[in-house]
N, C-alpha and C positions, 0 to 999 in steps of 0.2 A: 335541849333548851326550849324554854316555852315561845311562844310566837302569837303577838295578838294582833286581831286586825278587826275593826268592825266588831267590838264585843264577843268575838269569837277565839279562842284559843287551841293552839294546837303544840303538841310535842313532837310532831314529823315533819314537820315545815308546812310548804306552798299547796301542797298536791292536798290536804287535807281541807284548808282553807277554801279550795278552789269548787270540792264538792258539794258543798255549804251552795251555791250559787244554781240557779234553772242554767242547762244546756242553751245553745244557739240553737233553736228550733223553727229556722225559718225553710221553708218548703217549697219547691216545684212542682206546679202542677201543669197540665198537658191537656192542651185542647186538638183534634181533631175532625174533622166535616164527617156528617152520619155517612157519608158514601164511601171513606176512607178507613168506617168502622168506630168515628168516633160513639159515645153513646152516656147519655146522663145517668144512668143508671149505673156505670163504670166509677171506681173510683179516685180516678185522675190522677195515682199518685205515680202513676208509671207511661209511658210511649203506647206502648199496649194495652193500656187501658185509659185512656183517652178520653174527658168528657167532648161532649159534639158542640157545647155553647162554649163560649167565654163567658157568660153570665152565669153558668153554673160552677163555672173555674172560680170567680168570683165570688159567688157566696162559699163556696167552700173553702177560700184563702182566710188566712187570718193576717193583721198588718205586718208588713216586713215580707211576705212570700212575694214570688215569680210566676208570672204566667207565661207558659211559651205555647204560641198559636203555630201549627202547622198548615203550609201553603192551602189555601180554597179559599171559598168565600160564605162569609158569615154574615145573615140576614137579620141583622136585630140593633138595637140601640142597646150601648154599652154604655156604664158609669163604672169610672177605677172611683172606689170609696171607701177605699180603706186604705189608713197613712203605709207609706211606704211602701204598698203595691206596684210592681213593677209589671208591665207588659210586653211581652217581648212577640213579633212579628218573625215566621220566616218570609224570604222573598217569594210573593205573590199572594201573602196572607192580606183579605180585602174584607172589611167590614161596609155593607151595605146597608147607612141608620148615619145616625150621628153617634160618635164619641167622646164621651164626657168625662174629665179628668178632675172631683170634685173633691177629691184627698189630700192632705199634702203630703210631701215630699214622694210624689209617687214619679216612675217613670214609664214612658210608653216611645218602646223603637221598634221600626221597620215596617208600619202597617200602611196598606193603603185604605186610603177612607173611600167611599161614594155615595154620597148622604142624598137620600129622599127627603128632609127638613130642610129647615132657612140655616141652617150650619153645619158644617161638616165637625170642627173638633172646638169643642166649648172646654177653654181651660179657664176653672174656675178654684183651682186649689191652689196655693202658693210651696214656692222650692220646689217647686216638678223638672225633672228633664224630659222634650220633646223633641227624639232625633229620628229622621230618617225617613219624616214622613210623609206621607203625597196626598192629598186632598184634590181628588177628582169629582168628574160631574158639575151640576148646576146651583149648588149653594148660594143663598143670599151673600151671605159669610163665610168662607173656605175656614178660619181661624179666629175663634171669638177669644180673645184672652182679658179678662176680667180678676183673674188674682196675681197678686205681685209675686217679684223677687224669683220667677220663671227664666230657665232657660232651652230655647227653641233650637236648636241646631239644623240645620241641610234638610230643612222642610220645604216642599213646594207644593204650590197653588193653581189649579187649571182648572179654568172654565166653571169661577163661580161669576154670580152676574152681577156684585154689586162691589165687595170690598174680598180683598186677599186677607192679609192682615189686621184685624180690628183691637188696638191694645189700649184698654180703658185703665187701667193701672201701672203701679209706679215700678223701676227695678228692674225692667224685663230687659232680656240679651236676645235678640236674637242675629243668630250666625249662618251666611251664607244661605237666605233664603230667597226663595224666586217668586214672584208674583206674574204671572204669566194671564194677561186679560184679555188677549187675543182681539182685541182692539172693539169689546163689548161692553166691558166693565167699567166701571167706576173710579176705583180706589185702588192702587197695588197697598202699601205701607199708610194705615191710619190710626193717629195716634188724636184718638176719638174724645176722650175725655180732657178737665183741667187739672184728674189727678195723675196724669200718665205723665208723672216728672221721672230726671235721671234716670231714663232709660237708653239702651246700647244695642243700637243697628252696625252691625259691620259688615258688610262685603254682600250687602243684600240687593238683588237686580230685581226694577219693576218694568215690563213690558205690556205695551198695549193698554195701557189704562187712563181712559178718554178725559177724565174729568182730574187726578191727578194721582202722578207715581207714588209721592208721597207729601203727605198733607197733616202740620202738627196743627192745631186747634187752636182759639184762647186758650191760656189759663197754662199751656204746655210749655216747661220751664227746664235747662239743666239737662238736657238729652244730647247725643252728641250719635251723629250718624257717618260713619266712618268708610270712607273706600267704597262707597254704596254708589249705583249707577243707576239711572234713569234712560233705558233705550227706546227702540223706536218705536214713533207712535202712538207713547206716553204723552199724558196731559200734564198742566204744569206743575211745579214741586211747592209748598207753601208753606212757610213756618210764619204764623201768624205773627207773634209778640217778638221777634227777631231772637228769641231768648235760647236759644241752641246752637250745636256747630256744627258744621255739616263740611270735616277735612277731606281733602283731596276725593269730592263729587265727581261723579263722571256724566255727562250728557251728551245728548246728538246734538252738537252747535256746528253742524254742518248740514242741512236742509234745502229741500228742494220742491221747487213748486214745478207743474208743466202747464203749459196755457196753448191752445191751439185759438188762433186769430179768429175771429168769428163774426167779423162788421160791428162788435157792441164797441169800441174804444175806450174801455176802461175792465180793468181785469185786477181783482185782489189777489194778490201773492201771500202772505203773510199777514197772520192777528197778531196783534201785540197787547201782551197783559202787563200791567205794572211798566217799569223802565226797562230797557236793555241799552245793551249798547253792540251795534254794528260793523263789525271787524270791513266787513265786504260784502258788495253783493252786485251779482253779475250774473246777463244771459247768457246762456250757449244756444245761437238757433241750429233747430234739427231738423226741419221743414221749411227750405226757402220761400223767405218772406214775398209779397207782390209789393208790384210798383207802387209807387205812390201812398205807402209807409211812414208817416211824417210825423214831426212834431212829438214826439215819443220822451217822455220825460216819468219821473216817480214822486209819487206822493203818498204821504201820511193822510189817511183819511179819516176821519171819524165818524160813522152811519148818521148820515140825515145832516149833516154839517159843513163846512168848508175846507175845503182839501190845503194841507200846508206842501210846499214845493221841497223836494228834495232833491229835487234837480232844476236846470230852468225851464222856466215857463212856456218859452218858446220851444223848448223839447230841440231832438234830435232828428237829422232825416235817416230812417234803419232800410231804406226803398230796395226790395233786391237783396238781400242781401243772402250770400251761399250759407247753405250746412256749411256748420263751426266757426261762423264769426262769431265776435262775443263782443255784447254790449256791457259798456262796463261803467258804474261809477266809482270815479278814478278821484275825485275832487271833493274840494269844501260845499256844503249845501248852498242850491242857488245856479251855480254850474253844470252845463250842461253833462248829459252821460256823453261817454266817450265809444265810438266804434270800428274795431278790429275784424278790417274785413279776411276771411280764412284764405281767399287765391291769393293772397300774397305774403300768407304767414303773418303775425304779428308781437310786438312785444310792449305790452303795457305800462307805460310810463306815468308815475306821480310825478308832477311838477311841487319842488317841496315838501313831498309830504311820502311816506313809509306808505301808510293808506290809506283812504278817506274811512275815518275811523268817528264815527257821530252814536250820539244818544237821541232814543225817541221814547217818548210817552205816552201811555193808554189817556186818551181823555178823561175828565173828571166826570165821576159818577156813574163807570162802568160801562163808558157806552163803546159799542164795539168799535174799533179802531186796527185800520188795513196799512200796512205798505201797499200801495198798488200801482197799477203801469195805467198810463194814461198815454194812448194815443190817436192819432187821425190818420185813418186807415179808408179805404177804398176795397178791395178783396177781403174776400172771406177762407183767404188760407195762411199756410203757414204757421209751424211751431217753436214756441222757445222753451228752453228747460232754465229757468229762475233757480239759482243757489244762492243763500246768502248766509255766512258763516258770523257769530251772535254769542252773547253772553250776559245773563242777568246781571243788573245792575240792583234793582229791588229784590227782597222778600219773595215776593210774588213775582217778577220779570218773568218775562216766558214769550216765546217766537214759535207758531204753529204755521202749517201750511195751508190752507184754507181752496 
């Protein structure tokens, strides 16, 4: 029986049909370090004959092949630029340059980068998969991603100096990635542009990054940042246009300042950006306080301005007081702090109230703005340990220790 398909005809069925057609001729090739034997002269189609670049793996691939890079370190700038190029890392395979992923639908897993430029991995091609990767060293940009519809998987970021993540386009996934800033940098998660809409963070932790974990721009619309955590010693988090969702976030809303007394009578505990609101907040002293300790109250300050009372005015006497009492505001603002002296145990009582539970505000027009301890002191000893547990109220809210 005859069989047509595609103007072709056959009297033996499928299998005739099917020769009519080019083979799947996508290819492996095999890189090498020249001390391991790799060599460009080789023609990379085999383990044993191993080109010594990725860049020669590369002009030799055509779209749709595999690179697989054997453990060393490889000292060059790389670009995947041909669609469908895949790059494939064993563990301890380290390119020392920047690498560029400027194809699309290409993939690149298991390398480590250590970029001598302002970027370690510049993704500029869209539908790329990026998994497994580590971005070491001192990069301006550990991860420039500038083409959409990307997904980034279990990538991490150490020790660039300005931003971890930089994602200027729309679409992008990424999963389980770490921005680690070691309490130098900038930016963990920045979503830089006003085209970097409907994009999907999930389960991404930023650490250490001074100015903020994660920051969506104007213009940044329709993104949704999921399970994602801001740890410690991260700056604050800001979604400009409120225009995204950020479910079940996780942060440090448990903070701690230490103050050792020191005859000045006034000591900043906490900045406050935007609104929060103030679950509690309580000393523990760790250094018995001196005599004549008085008048010890907390205020909202604003630099160069006039302090608003959060306790009364007339303060508290704290004189003497042993390691582990704890000063405590227990009450509605205006009320004195309360104190639980440690030699005879103590148990903290709200009159009416669960917990003195207030909202405070950054002053208008960005001017710095302190919780601080105001007191009239005599000695120059003595230490307390300031905790106060906290929760954005705005956009921008955010409680740092100062």
């Amino acid at each position: 029986m005859n069989r047509s398909f595609g103007g072709l005809t056959s009297t033996v069925g499928w299998p005739a049909i099917i020769e009519h057609f080019p083979a799947y001729t996508s290819k492996i090739w095999y890189v090498k370090t020249a001390a391991d034997g790799g060599d460009d002269t080789h023609s990379g189609k085999e383990p044993d004959a191993a080109f010594a670049t990725i860049g020669q793996a590369i002009s030799s691939a055509s779209a749709g092949d595999a690179i697989t890079v054997k453990t060393g370190t490889y000292t060059a700038n790389v670009d995947v630029n041909k669609t469908g190029l895949e790059l494939w890392g064993e563990i301890g395979a380290t390119i020392v340059g920047t690498l560029t992923v400027s194809a699309n639908s290409c993939g690149v897993r298991g390398l480590v980068i250590t970029p001598v430029a302002a970027v370690g991995l510049a993704l500029t091609g869209s539908f790329c998969v990026i998994e497994g990767v580590q971005i070491k060293g001192t990069p301006t940009i550990a991860m420039d991603i500038d083409g959409s519809d990307n997904v980034v998987n279990n990538c991490n970021a150490i020790g660039y100096t300005v931003t971890a993540f930089d994602i200027s386009a729309p679409r992008v996934h990424l999963y389980r990635c770490v921005a680690h800033g070691a309490d130098t940098a900038t930016r963990g998660f920045y979503l830089s542009n006003a085209a970097a809409d409907i994009n999907y963070l999930e389960e991404c932790s930023s650490l250490g990054n001074t100015t903020a974990g994660y920051e969506l721009v104007t213009g940044v619309a329709n993104c949704a940042l999921v399970r994602c955590a801001s740890g410690s010693d991260d700056g604050r988090w800001l979604d400009t246009d409120y225009a995204s969702t950020w479910p079940d976030f996780n942060f440090d809303n448990l903070i701690r300042k230490s103050i050792t007394l020191d005859g000045s009578g006034t000591y900043n505990l906490f900045q406050v950006t935007g609104e929060v609101q103030i679950n509690h907040i309580y000393g523990i002293v760790t250094t018995a306080l001196p005599a004549a300790t008085t008048a010890a109250s907390l205020q909202l300050f604003p630099a160069g301005g006039a302090a608003i009372q959060l306790t009364s005015l007339a303060g508290s006497d704290i004189s003497s007081l042993p390691v582990g009492s704890m000063i405590n505001k227990a009450a509605t603002a205006a009320t004195a702090i309360s104190v639980s002296n440690s030699t005879l145990g103590f148990l903290s009582e709200q009159t009416g109230l669960l917990l003195a539970i207030f909202a405070i505000g950054q002053k208008t027009g960005g001017i710095a703005t302190y919780v601080r301890l105001n007191v009239t002191e005599v000695g120059t000893s003595g230490a307390i340990d300031w905790y106060c547990d906290w929760q954005p109220l705005s956009n921008d809210g955010f409680l740092a220790p100062v």
